[in-house]
Chimera marker file (.cmm) of the C-alpha trace (Angstrom):
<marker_set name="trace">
<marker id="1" x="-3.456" y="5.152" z="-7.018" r="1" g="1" b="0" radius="0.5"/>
<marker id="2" x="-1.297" y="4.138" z="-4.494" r="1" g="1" b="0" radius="0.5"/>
<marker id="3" x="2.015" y="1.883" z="-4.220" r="1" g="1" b="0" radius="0.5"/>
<marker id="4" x="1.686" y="-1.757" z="-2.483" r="1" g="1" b="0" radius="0.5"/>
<marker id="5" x="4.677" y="-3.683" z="-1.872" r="1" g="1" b="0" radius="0.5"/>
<marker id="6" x="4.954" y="-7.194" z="-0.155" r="1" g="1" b="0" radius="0.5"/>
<marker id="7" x="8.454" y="-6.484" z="1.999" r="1" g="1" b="0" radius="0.5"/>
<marker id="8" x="7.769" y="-10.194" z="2.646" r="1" g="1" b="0" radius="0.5"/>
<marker id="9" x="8.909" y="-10.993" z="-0.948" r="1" g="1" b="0" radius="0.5"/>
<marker id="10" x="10.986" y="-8.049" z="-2.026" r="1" g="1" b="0" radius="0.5"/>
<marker id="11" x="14.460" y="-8.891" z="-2.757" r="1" g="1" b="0" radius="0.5"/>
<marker id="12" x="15.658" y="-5.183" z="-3.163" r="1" g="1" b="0" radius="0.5"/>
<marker id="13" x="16.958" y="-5.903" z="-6.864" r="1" g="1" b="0" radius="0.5"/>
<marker id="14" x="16.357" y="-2.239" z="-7.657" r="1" g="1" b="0" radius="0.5"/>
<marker id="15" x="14.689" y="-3.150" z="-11.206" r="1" g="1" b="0" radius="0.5"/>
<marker id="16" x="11.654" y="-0.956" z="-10.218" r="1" g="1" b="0" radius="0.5"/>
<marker id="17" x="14.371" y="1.867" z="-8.745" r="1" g="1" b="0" radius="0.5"/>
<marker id="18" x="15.738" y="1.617" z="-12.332" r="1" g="1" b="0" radius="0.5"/>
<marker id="19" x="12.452" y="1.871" z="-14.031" r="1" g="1" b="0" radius="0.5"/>
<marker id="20" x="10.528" y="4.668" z="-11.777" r="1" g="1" b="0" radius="0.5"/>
<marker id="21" x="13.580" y="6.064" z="-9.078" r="1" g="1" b="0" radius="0.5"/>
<marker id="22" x="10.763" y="9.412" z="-8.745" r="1" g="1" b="0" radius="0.5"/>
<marker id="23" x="9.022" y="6.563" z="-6.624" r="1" g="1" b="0" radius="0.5"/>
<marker id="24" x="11.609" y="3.940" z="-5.433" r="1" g="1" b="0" radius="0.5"/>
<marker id="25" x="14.875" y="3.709" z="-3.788" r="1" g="1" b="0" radius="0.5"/>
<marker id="26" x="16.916" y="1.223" z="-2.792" r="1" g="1" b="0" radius="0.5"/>
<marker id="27" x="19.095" y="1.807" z="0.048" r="1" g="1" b="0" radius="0.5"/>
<marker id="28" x="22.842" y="0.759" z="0.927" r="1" g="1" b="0" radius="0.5"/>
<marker id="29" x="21.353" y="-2.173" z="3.234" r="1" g="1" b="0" radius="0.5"/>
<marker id="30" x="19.511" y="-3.448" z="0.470" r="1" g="1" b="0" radius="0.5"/>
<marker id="31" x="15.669" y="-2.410" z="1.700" r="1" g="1" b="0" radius="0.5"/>
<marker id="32" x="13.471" y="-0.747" z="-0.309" r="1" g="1" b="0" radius="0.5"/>
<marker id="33" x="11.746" y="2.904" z="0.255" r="1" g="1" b="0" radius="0.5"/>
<marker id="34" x="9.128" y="4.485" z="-1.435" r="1" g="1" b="0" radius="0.5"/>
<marker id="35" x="9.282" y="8.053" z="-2.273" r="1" g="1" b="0" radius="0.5"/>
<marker id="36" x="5.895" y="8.545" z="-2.909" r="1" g="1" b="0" radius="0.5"/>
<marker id="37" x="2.975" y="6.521" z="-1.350" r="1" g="1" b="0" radius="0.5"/>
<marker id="38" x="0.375" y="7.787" z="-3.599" r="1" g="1" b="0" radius="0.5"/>
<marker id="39" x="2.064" y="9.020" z="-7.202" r="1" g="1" b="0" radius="0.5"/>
<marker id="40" x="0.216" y="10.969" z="-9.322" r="1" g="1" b="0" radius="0.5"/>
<marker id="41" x="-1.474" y="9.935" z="-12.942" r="1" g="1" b="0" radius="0.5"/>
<marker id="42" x="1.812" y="11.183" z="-14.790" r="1" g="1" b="0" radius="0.5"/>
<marker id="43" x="3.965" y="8.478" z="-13.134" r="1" g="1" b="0" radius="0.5"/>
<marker id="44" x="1.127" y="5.417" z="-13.158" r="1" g="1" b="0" radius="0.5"/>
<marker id="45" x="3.358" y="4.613" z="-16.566" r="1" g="1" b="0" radius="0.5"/>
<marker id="46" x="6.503" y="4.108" z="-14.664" r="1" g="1" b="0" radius="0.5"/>
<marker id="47" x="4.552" y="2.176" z="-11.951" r="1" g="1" b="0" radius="0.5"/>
<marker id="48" x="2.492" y="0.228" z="-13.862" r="1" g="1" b="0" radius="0.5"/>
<marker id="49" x="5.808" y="-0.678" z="-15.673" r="1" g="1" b="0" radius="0.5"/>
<marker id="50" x="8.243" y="-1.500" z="-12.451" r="1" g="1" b="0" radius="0.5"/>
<marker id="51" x="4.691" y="-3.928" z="-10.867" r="1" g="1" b="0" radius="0.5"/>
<marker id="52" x="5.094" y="-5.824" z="-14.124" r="1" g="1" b="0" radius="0.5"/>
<marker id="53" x="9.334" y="-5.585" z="-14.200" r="1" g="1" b="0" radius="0.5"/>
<marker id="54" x="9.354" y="-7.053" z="-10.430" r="1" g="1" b="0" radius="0.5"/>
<marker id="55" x="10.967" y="-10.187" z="-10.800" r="1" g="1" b="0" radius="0.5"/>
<marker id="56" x="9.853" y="-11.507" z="-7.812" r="1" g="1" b="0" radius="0.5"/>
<marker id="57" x="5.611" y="-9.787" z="-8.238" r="1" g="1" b="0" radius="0.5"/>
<marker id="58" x="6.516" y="-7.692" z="-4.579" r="1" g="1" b="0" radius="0.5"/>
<marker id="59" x="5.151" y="-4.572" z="-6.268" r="1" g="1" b="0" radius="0.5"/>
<marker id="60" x="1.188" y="-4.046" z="-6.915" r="1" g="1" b="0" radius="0.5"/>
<marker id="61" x="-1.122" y="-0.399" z="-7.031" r="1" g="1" b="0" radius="0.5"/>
<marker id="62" x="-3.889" y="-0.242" z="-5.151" r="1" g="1" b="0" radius="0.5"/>
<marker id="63" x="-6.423" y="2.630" z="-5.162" r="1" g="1" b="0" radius="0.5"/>
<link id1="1" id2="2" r="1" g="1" b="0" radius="0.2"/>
<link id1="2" id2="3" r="1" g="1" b="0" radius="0.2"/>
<link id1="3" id2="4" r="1" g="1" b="0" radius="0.2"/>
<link id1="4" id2="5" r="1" g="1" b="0" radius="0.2"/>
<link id1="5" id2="6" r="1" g="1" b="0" radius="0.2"/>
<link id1="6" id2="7" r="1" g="1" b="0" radius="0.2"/>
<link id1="7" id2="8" r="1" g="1" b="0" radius="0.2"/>
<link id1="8" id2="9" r="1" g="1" b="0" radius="0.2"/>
<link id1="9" id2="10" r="1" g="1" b="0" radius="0.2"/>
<link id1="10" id2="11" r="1" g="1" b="0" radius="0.2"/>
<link id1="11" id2="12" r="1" g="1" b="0" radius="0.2"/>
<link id1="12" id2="13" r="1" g="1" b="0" radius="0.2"/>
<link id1="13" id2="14" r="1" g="1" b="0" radius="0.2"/>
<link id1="14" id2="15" r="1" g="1" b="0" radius="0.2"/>
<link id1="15" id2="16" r="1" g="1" b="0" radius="0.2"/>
<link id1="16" id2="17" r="1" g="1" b="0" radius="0.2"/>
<link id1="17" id2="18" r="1" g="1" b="0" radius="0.2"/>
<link id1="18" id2="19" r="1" g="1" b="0" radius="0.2"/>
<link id1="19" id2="20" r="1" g="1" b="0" radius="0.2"/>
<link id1="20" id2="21" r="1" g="1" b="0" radius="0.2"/>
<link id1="21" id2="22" r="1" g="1" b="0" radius="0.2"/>
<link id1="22" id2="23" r="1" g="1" b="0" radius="0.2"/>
<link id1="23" id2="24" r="1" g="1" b="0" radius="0.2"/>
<link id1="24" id2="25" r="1" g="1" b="0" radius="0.2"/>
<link id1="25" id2="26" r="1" g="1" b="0" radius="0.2"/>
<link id1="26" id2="27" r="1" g="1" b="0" radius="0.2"/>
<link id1="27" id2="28" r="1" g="1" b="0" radius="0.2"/>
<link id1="28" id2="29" r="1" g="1" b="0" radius="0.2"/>
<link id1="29" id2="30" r="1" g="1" b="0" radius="0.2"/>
<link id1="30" id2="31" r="1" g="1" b="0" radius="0.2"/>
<link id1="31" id2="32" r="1" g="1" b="0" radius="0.2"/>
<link id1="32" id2="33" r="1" g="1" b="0" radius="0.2"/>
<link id1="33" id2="34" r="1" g="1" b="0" radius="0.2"/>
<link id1="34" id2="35" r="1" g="1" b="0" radius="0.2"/>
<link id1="35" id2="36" r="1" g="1" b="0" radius="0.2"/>
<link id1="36" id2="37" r="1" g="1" b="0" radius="0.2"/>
<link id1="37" id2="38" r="1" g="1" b="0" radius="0.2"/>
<link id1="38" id2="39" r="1" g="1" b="0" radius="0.2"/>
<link id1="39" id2="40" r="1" g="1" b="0" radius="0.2"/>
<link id1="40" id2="41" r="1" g="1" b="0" radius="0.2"/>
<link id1="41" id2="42" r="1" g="1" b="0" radius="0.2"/>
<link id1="42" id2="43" r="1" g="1" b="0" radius="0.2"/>
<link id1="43" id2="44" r="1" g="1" b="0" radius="0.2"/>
<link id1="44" id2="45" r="1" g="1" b="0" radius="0.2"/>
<link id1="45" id2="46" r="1" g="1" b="0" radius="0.2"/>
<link id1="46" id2="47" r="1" g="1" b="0" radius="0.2"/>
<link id1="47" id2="48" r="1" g="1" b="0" radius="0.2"/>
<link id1="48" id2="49" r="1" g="1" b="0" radius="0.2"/>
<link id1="49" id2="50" r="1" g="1" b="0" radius="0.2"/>
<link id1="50" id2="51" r="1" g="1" b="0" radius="0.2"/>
<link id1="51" id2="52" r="1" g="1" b="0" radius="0.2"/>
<link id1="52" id2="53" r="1" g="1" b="0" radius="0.2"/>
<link id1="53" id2="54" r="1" g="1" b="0" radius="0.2"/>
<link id1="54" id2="55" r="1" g="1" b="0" radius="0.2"/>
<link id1="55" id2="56" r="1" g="1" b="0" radius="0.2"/>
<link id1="56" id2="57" r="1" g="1" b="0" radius="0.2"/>
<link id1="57" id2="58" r="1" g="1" b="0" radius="0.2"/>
<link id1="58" id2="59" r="1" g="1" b="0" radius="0.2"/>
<link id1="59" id2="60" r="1" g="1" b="0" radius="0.2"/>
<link id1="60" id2="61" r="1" g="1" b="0" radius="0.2"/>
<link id1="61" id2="62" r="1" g="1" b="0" radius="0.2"/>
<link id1="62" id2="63" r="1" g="1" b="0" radius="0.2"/>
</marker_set>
């Protein structure tokens, strides 16, 4: 599992931060990092929950 994220529509909003902040962060200019590139099966909850939170559908898991 791995985390995919479209910077191109990202607007930093930090819901997925808020939801899973093990993978995300938002930082004080407003872009987004990921912790962890590839999470492991204990956080796909979390993820699968912040890809369907995005408001804006930046956030997708590959494999």
């Amino acid at each position: 599992m791995k985390v995919v994220v479209d910077y191109d529509l990202c607007e930093a909003n930090a819901v997925c931060m808020g939801v899973a902040p093990e993978i995300f962060r938002v930082e004080e200019d407003d872009t987004l990092t990921v912790l962890i590139d590839a999470p492991g099966e204990e956080l796909r909850g979390k993820l699968e929950e912040a890809v369907r939170l995005c408001p804006k559908q930046a956030l997708s898991i590959g494999e």
